[in-house]
C-alpha positions in Angstrom: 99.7 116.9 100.4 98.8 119.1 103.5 96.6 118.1 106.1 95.8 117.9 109.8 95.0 115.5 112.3 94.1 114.4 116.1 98.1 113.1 117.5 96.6 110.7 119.7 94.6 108.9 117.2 97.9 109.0 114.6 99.9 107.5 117.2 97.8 104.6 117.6 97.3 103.9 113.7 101.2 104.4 113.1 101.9 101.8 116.0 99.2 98.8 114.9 100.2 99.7 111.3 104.0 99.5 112.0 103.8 96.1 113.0 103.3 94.8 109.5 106.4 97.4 107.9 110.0 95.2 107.5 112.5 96.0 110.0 115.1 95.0 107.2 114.9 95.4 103.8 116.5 95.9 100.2 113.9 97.5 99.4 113.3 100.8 101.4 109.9 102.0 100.4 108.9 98.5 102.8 111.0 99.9 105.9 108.0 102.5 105.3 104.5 103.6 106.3 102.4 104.8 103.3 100.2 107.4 103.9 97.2 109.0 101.6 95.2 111.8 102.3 91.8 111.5 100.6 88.5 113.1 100.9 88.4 113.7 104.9 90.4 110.4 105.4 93.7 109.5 106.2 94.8 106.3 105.2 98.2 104.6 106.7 99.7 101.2 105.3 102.3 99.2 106.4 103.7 95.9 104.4 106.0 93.1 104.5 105.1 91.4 101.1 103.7 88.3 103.4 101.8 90.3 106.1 100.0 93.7 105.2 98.1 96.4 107.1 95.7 99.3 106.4 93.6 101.9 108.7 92.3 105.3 107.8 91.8 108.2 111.0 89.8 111.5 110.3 91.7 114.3 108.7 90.9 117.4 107.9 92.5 117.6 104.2 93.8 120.9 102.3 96.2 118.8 99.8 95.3 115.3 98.5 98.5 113.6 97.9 100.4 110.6 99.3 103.8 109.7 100.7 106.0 106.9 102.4 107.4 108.2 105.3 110.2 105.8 107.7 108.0 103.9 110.2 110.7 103.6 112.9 111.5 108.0 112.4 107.4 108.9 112.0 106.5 106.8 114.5 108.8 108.2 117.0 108.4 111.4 116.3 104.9 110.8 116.1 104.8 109.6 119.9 106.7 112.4 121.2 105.1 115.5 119.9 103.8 117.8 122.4 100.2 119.1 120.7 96.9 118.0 120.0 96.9 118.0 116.5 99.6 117.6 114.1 100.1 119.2 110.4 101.7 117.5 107.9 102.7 119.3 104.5 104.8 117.3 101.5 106.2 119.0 98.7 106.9 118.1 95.3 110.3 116.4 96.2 108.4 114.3 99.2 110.0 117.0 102.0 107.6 116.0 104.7 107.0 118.9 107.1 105.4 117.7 110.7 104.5 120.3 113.3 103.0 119.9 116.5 102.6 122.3 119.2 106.2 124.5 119.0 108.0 121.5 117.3 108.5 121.2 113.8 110.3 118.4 111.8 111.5 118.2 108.2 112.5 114.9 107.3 112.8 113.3 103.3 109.8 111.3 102.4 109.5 108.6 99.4 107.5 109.1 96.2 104.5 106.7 96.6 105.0 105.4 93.2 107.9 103.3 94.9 105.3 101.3 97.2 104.1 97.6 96.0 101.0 97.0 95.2 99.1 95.0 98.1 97.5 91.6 96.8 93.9 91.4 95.4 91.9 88.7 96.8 90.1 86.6 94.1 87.6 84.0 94.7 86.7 85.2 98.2 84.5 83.2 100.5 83.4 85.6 103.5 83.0 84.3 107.0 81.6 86.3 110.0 82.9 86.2 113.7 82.5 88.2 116.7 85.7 90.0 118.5 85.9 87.3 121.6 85.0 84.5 119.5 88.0 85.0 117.6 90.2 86.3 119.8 89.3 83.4 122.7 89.7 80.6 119.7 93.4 82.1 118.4 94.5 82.5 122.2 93.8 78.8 122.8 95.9 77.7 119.8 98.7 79.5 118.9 101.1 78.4 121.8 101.0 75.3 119.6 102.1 76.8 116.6 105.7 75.4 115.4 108.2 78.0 115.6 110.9 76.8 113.3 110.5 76.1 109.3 110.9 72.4 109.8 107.8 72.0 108.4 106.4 75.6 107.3 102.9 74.5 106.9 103.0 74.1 110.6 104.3 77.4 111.2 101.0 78.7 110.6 97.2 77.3 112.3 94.9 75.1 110.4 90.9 77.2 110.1 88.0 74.1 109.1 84.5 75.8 108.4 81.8 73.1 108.0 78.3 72.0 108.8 78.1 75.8 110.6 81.0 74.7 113.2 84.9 76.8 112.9 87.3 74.5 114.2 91.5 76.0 114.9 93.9 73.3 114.8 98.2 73.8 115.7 100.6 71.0 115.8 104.5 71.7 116.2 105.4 68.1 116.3 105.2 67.9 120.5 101.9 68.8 121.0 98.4 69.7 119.1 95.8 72.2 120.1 92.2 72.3 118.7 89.0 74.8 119.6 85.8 74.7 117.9 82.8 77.2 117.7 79.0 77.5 116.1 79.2 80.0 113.8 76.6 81.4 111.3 78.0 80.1 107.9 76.9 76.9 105.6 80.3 77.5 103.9 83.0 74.5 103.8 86.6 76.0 103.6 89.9 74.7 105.0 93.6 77.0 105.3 96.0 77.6 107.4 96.9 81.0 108.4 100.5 82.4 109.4 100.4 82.4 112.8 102.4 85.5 113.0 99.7 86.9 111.3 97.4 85.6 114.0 99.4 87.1 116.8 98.7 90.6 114.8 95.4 90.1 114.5 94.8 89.0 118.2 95.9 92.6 118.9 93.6 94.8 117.2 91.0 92.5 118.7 88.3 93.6 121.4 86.9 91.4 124.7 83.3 92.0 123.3 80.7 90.7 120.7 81.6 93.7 118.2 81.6 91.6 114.6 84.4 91.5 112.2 84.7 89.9 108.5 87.4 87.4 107.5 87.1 87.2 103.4 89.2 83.9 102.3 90.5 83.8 98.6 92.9 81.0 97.0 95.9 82.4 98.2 95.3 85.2 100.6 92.7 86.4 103.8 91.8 89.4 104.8 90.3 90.3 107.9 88.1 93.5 108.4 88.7 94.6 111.7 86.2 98.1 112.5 88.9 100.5 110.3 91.6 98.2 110.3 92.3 96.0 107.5 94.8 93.1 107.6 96.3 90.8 104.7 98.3 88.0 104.8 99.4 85.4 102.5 97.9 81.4 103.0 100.6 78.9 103.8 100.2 76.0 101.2 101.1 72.3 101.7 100.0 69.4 103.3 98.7 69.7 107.3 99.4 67.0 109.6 96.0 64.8 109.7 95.5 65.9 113.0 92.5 63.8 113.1 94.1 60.5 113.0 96.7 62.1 115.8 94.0 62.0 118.2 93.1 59.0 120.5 90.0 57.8 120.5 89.0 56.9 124.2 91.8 56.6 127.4 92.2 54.1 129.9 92.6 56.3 132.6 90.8 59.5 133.3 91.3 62.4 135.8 89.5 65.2 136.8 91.9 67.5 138.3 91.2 71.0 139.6 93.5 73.4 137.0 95.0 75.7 138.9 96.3 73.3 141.1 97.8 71.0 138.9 99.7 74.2 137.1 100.9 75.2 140.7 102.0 71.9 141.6 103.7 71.7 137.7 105.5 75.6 138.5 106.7 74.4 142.1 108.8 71.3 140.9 109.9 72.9 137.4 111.7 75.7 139.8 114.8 73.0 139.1 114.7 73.5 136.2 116.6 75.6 133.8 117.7 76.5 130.2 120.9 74.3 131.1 119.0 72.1 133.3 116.5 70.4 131.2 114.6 67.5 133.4 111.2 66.1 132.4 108.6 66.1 135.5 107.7 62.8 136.4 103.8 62.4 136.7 102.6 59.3 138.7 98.6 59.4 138.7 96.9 56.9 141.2 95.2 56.1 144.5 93.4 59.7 144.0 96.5 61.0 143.7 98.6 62.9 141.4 102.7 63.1 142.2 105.1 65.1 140.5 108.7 64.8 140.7 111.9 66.3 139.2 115.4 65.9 139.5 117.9 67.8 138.2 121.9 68.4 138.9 120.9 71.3 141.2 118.6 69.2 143.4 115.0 67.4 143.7 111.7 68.0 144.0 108.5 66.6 144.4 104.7 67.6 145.2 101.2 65.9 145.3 97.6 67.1 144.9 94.4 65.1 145.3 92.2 64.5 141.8 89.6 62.2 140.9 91.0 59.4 138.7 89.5 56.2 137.3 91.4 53.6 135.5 94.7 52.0 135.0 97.7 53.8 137.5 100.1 55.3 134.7 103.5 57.1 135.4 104.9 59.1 132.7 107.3 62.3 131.9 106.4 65.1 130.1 108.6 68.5 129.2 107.5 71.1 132.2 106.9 73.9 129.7 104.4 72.4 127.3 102.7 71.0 129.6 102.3 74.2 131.3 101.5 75.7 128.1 98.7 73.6 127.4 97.1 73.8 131.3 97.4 77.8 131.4 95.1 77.8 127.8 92.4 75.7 129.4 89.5 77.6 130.5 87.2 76.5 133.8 88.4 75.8 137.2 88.5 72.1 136.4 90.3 69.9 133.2 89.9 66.0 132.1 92.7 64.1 131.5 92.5 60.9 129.3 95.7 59.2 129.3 96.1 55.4 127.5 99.6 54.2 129.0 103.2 56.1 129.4 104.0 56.6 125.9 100.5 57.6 124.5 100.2 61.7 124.3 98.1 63.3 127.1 94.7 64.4 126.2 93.4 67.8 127.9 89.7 68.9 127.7 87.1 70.6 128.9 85.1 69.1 132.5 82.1 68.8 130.0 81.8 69.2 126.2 84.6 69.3 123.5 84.8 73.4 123.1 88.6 72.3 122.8 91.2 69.8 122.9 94.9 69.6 123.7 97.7 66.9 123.1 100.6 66.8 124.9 103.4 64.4 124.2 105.3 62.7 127.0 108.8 62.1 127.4 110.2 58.5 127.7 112.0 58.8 131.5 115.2 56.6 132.5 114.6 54.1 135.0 115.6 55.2 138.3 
């Protein structure tokens, strides 16, 4: 294999691509990056077995040929080589020669034969999104993704395609997140998607209408992203009925403005620490919404004004969910339904149902 190619647009393939190679494993064609000079194409793959990744970048090829190279060595030599362009040259015995500029590296390559095979994906259903759609939708879920394997089918974020609507739904077991969009498909299709493979997806995409494919088969997805192409695995099992979770109506309801009521939230958390856990203490009446804390280090309290109708309701709820779900709201202004001090808290938009977050309060001790 011998070709050459621009360093800067190597760099950034090796670095996206990276992101999918295992950091430990028994198996060290996966610590790798495979790479595959075809035609006027290079194409770079990285793998974990759960979570895979392709892109090709321009190359001017002499040598077809292919090779799986270290991800953590090539990609730091890669981002520290001084030209332009860079050569690389494998021999028979995968010596992999990189020169750029006046430096040169030699370092020992794996045959290609060694890499597994990435999975096919049968019975594919293919839906299409724009960049922000998709981006905007996984930002406003995936703080709610559960991080630990409790429960892995709630590791990952439940997709719902029907009547032309895409609805996102996360639930760790303290709180539930939804967001729904129109989008052009007829297609009915539920799975739930890794949500570490969502966090990798979020970053190859763009802040503008550009349109990307997602193709969904029995067991895997794969999303099309410009010249990047990333597979994962479906999670199987049985989702919370996230439907059911969700009160209907609330006794009380506020309209708050939303970036006071995360100010007021960050001022009286300030107490509290890793070591210092304290629920905040939410009292919502005359107009009024009071927050307290108290913790071995001290109190604190603050108040903002809101418009609320309904029943007065004090309840606690754990500072950094809460936070969570008020910093993934979008518009200057949020309704809360609440239906007593043990019901969760619903969060939605000032008008329409674009999305929909739960958060579940604390009990608090009598004082």
């Amino acid at each position: 294999m011998k070709i050459v190619c621009n360093r800067q647009q190597l760099v950034e393939a090796v670095s996206n691509v990276q992101r999918a190679v295992s950091t430990k494993s028994s198996v060290p064609a996966l610590e790798g990056i495979l790479l595959k000079a075809e035609g006027d194409e290079l194409t770079l793959c990285g793998f974990d077995l759960e979570l895979g990744m392709t892109t090709r970048i321009p190359a001017s090829v002499e040598e077809s040929g292919a090779v799986i190279l270290s991800a953590r060595l090539f990609g730091d030599i890669a981002r520290r080589l001084p030209g332009d362009d860079v050569k690389l040259a494998v021999d028979e015995k995968n010596i992999t020669v990189i020169q750029s500029g006046a430096s040169e590296f030699s370092i020992v390559g794996i045959p290609a034969e060694e890499y597994p095979e990435l999975p096919s994906i049968t019975g594919e259903s293919t839906v299409i999104l724009t960049h922000d759609t998709l981006k905007g939708m996984i930002r406003q879920t995936i703080f709610a993704v559960a991080d630990s394997d409790a429960k892995p089918i709630h590791t990952g974020t439940l997709f719902e395609l029907g009547g032309g609507r895409l609805r996102l739904v996360s639930v760790d077991g303290y709180r539930l997140a939804l967001r729904e969009e129109a989008v052009p498909s007829e297609e009915e299709l539920s799975f739930v998607v890794p949500g570490k493979t969502l966090i990798e997806v979020m970053k190859l995409l763009k802040d503008d209408d550009s349109e990307l494919s997602l193709k969904v088969g029995r067991r895997h997805i794969m999303f099309q992203i410009e010249s990047y192409c990333v597979i994962s695995r479906l999670l199987e099992g049985e989702f919370l009925d996230y439907r059911a979770a969700i009160p209907n109506s609330g006794k009380t309801e506020i309209l708050a403005s939303t970036r006071e009521f995360i100010s007021s939230v960050e001022r009286v958390s300030l107490l509290i620490t890793d070591r210092l856990k304290s629920p905040i203490r939410c009292l919502f009446e005359n107009g009024e919404i009071r927050l307290s804390c108290s913790t071995a280090i001290g109190r604190a309290s603050d108040e903002f004004s809101a418009a609320i109708t309904g029943d007065n309701v004090e309840m606690g709820f754990n500072n950094r969910y809460l936070l969570d779900a008020l910093r993934n709201t979008e518009g200057d202004e949020v309704r809360v339904q609440l239906n007593g001090p043990l019901s969760p808290m619903k969060i939605m938009p000032r008008e329409g149902g674009s999305f929909l977050f739960l958060v579940l309060p604390v009990r608090l001790k009598t004082e």
